[in-house]
PyMOL commands that place a pseudoatom at each C-alpha (Angstrom):
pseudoatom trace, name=CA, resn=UNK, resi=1, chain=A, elem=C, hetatm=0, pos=[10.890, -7.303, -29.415]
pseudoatom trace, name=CA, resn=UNK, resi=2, chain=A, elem=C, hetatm=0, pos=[11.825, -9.911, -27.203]
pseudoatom trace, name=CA, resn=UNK, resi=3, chain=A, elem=C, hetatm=0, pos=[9.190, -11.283, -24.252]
pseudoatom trace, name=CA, resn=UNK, resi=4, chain=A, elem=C, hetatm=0, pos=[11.362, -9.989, -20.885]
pseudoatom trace, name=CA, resn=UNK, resi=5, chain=A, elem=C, hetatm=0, pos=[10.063, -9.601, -17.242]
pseudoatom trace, name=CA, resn=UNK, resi=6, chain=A, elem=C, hetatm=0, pos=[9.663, -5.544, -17.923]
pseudoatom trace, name=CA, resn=UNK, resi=7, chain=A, elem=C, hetatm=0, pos=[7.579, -6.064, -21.126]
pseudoatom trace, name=CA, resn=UNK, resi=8, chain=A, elem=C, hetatm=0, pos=[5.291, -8.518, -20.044]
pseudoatom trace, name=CA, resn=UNK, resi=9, chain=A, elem=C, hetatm=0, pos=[5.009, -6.119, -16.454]
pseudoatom trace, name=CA, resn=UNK, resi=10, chain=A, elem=C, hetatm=0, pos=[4.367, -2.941, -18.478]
pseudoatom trace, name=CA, resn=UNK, resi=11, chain=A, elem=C, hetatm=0, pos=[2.081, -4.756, -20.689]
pseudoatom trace, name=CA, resn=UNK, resi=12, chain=A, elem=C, hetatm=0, pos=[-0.077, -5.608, -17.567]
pseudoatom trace, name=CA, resn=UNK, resi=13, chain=A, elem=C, hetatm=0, pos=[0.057, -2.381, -16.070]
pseudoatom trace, name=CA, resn=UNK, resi=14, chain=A, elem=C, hetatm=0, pos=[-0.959, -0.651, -19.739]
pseudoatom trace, name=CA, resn=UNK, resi=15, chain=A, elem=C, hetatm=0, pos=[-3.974, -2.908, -19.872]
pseudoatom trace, name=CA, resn=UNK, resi=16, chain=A, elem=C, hetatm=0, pos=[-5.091, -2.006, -16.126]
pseudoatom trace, name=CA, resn=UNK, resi=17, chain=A, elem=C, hetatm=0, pos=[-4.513, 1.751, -17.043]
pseudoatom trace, name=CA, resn=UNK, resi=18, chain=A, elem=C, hetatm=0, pos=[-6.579, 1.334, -20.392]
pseudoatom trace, name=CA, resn=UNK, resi=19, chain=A, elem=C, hetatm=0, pos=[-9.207, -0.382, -18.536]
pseudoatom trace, name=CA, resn=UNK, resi=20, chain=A, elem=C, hetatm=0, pos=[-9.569, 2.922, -16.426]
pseudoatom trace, name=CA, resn=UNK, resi=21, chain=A, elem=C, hetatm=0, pos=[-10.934, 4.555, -20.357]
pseudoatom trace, name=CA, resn=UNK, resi=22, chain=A, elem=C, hetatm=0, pos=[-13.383, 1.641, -21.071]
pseudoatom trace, name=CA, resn=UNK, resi=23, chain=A, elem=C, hetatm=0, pos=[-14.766, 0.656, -17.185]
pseudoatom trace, name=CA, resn=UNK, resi=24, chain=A, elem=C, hetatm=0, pos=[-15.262, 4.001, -15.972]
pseudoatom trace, name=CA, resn=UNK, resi=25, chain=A, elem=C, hetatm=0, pos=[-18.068, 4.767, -13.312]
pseudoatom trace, name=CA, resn=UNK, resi=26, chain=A, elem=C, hetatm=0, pos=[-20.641, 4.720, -16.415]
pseudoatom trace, name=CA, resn=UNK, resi=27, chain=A, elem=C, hetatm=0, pos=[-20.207, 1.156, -16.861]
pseudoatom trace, name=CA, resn=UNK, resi=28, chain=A, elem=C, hetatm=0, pos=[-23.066, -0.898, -17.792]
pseudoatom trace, name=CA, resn=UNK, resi=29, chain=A, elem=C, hetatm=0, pos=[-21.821, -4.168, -19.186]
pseudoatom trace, name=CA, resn=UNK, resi=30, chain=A, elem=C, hetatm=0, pos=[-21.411, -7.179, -17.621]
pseudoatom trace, name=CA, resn=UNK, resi=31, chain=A, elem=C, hetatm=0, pos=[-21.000, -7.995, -14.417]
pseudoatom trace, name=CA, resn=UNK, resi=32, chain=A, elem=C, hetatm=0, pos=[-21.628, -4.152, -13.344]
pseudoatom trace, name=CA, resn=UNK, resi=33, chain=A, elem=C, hetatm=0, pos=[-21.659, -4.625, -9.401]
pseudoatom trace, name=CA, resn=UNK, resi=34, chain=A, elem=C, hetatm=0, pos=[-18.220, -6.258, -9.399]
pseudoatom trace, name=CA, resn=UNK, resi=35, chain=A, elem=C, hetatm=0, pos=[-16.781, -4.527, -12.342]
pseudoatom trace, name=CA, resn=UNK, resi=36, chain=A, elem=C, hetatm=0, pos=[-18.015, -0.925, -10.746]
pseudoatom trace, name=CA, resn=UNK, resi=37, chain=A, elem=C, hetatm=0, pos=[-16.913, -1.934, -7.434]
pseudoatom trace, name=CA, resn=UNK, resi=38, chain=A, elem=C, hetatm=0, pos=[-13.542, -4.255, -7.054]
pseudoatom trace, name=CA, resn=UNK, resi=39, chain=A, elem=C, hetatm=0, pos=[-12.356, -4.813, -10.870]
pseudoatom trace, name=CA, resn=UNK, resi=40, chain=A, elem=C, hetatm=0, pos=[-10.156, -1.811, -10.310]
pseudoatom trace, name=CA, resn=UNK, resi=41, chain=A, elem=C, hetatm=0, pos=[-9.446, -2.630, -6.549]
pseudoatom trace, name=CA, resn=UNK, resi=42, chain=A, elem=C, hetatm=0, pos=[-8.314, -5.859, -7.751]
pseudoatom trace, name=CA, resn=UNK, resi=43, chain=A, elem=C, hetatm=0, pos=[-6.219, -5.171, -10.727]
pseudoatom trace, name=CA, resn=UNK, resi=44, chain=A, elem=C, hetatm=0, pos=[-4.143, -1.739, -9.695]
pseudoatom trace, name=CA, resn=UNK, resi=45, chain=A, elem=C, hetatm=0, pos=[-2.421, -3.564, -6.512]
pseudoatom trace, name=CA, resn=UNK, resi=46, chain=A, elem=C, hetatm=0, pos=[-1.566, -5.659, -8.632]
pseudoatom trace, name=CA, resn=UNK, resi=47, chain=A, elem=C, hetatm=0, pos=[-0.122, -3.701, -11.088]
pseudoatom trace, name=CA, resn=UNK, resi=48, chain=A, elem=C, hetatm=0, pos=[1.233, -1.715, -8.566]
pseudoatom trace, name=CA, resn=UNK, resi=49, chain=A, elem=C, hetatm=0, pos=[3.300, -4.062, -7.112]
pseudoatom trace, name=CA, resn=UNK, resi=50, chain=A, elem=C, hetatm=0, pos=[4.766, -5.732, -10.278]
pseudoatom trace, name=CA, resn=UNK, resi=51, chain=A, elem=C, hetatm=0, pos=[5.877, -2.324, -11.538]
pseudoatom trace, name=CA, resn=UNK, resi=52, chain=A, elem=C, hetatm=0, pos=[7.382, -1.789, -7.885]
pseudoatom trace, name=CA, resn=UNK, resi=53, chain=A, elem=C, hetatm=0, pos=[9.708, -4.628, -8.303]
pseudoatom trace, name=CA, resn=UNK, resi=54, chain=A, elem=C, hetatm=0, pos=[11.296, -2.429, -11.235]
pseudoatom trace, name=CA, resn=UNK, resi=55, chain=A, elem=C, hetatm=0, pos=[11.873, 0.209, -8.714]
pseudoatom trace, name=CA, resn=UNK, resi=56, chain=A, elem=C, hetatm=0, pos=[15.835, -0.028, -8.196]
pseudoatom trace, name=CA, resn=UNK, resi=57, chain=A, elem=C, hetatm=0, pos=[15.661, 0.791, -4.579]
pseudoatom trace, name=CA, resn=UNK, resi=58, chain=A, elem=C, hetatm=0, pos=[16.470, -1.987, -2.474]
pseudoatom trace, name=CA, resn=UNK, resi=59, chain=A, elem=C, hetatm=0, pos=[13.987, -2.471, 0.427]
pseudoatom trace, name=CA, resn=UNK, resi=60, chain=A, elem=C, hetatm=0, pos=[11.238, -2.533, -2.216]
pseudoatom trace, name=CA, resn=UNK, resi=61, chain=A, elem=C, hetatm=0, pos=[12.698, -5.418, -3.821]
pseudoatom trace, name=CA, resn=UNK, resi=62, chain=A, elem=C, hetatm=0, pos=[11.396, -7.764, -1.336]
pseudoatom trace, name=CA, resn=UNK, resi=63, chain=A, elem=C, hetatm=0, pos=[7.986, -9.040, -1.737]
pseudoatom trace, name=CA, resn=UNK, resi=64, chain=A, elem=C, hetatm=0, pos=[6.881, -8.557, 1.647]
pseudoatom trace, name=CA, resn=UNK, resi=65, chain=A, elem=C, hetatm=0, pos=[8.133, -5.500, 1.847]
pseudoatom trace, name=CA, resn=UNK, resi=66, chain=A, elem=C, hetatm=0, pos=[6.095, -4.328, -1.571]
pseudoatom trace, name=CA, resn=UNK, resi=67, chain=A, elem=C, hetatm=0, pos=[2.835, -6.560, -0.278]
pseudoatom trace, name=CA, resn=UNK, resi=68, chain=A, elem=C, hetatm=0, pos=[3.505, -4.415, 2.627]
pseudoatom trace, name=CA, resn=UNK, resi=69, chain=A, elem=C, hetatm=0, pos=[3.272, -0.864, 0.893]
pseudoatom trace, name=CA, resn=UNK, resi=70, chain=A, elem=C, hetatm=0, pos=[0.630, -1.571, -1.372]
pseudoatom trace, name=CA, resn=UNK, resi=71, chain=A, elem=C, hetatm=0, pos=[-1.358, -2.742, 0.983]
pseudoatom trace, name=CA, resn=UNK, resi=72, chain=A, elem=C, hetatm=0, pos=[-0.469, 0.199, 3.034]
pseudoatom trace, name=CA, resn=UNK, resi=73, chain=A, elem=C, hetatm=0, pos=[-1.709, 2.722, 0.123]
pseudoatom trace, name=CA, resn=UNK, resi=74, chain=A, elem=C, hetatm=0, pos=[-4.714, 1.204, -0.654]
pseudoatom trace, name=CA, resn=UNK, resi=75, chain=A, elem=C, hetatm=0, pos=[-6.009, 0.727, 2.793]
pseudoatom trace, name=CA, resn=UNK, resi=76, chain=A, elem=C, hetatm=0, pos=[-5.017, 4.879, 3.716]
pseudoatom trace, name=CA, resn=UNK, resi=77, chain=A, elem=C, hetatm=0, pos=[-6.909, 5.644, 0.556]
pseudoatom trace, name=CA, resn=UNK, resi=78, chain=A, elem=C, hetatm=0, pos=[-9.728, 3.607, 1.638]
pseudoatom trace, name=CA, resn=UNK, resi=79, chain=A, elem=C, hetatm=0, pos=[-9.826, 4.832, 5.328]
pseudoatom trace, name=CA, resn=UNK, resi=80, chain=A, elem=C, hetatm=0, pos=[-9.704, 8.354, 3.974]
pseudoatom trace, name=CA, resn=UNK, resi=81, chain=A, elem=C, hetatm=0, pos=[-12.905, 7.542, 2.199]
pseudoatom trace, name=CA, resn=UNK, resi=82, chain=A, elem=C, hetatm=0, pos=[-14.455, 6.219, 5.256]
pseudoatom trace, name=CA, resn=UNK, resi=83, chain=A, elem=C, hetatm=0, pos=[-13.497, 10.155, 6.610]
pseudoatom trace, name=CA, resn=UNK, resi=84, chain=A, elem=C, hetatm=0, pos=[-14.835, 12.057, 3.565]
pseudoatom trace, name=CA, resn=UNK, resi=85, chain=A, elem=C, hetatm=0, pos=[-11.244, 12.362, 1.794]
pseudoatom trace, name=CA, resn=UNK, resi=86, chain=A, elem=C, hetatm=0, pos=[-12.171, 11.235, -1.433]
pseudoatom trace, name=CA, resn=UNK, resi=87, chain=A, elem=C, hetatm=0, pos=[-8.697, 9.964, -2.744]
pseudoatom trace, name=CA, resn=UNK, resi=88, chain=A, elem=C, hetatm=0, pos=[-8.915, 7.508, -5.482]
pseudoatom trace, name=CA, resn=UNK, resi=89, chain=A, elem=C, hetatm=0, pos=[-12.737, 7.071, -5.181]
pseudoatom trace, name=CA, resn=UNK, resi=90, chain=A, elem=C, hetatm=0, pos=[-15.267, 8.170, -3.087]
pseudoatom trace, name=CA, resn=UNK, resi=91, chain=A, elem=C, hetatm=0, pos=[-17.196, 5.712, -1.727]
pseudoatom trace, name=CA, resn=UNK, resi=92, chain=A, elem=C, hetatm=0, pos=[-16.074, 3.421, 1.207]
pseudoatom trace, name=CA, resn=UNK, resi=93, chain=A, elem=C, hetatm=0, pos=[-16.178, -0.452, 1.030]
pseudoatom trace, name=CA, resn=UNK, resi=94, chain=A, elem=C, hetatm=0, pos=[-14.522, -1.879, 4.264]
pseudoatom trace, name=CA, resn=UNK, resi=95, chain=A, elem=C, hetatm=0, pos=[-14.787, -4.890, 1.659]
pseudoatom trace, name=CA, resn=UNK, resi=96, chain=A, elem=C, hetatm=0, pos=[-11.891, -3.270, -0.635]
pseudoatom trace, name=CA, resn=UNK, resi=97, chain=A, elem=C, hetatm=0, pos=[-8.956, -4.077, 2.384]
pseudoatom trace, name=CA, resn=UNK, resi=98, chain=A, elem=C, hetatm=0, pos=[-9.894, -7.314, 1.269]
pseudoatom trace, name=CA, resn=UNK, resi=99, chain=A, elem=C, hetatm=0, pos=[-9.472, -6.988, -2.222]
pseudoatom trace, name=CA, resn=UNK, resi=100, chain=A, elem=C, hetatm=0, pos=[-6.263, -4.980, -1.674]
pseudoatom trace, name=CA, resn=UNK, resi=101, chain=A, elem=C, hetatm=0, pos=[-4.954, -8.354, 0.278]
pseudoatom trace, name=CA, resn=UNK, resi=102, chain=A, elem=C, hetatm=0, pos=[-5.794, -10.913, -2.327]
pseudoatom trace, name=CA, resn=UNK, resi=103, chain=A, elem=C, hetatm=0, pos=[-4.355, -8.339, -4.991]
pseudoatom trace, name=CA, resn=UNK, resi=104, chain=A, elem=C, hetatm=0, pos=[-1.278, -8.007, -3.531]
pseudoatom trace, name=CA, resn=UNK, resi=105, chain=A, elem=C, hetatm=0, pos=[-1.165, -11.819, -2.313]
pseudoatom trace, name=CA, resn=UNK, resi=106, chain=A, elem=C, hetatm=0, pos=[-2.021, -13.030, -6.063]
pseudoatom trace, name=CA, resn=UNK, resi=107, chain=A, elem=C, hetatm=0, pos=[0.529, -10.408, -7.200]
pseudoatom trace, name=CA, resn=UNK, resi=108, chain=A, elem=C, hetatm=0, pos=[3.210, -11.740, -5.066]
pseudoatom trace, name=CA, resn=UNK, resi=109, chain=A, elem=C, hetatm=0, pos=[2.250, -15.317, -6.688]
pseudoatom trace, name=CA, resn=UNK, resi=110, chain=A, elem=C, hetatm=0, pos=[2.005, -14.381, -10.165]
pseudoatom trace, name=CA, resn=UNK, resi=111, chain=A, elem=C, hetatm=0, pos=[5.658, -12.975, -10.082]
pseudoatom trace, name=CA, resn=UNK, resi=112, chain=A, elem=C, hetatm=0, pos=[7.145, -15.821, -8.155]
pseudoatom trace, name=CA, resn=UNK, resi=113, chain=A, elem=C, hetatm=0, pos=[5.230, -18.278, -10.376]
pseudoatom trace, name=CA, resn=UNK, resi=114, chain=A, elem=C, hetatm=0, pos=[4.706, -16.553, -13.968]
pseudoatom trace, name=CA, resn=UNK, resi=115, chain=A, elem=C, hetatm=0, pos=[7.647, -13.684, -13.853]
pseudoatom trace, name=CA, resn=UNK, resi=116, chain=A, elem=C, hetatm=0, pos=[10.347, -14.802, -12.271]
pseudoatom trace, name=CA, resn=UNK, resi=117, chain=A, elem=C, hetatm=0, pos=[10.374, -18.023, -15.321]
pseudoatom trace, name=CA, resn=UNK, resi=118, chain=A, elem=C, hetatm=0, pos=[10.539, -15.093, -17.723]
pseudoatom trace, name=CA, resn=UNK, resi=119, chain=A, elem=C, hetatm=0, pos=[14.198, -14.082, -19.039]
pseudoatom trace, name=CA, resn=UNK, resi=120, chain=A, elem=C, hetatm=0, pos=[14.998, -10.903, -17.264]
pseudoatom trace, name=CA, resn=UNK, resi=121, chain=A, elem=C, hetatm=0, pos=[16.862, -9.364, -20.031]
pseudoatom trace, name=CA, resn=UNK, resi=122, chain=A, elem=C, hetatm=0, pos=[16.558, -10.003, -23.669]
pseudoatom trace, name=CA, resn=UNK, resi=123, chain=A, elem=C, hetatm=0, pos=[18.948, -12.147, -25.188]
pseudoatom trace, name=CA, resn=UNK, resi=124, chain=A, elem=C, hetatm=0, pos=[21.650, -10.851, -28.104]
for i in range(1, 124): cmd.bond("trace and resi %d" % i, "trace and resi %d" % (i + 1))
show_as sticks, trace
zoom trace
């Protein structure tokens, strides 16, 4: 199989997904403040937002504009916590809005930087 922008993408967001099965809120390993806390907060923007740019709808092909909406999710999530709406977790951390920023900002700079040097399509 050849190494294109969707594999190595979908490889990412498999290993963020399988990390849901070995972190889970039983963790005692190491590093089990951070790893309990933002580990997931970190990596699912940006997972999120690389698998967005696959999304063949036009306004979320521009970074911004994705930064934008998963920023957006994550921080309604997180301010239903603070009300009791336990959406993707329970517990509110007003330090997760900054998490979801420096996800989403790293994101943006992985696929300008990494990505985008990666053949888009597989060559015959």
């Amino acid at each position: 199989m050849a190494l294109t922008q969707k594999t190595v993408v979908v490889a990412i967001a498999l290993f963020v997904a399988a990390l849901h099965f070995v972190v889970g809120p039983g963790y005692r390993g190491p590093f089990p403040g951070f790893v309990n806390g933002y580990l997931i907060d970190l990596l699912l923007p940006f997972a999120m937002f690389l698998v967005l740019g696959f999304v063949e709808l036009g306004f979320v092909k521009h970074r911004f504009t994705r930064a934008l909406l998963v920023f957006g999710v994550g921080a309604a999530t997180e301010t239903l916590q603070y009300f009791g709406v336990p959406i993707l977790g329970r517990t509110f951390d007003p330090l997760d809005y900054v998490v979801f920023a420096l996800s989403v900002v790293a994101a943006a700079i992985f696929e300008a930087g990494v990505i985008s040097r990666i053949p888009a399509h597989a060559s015959k």
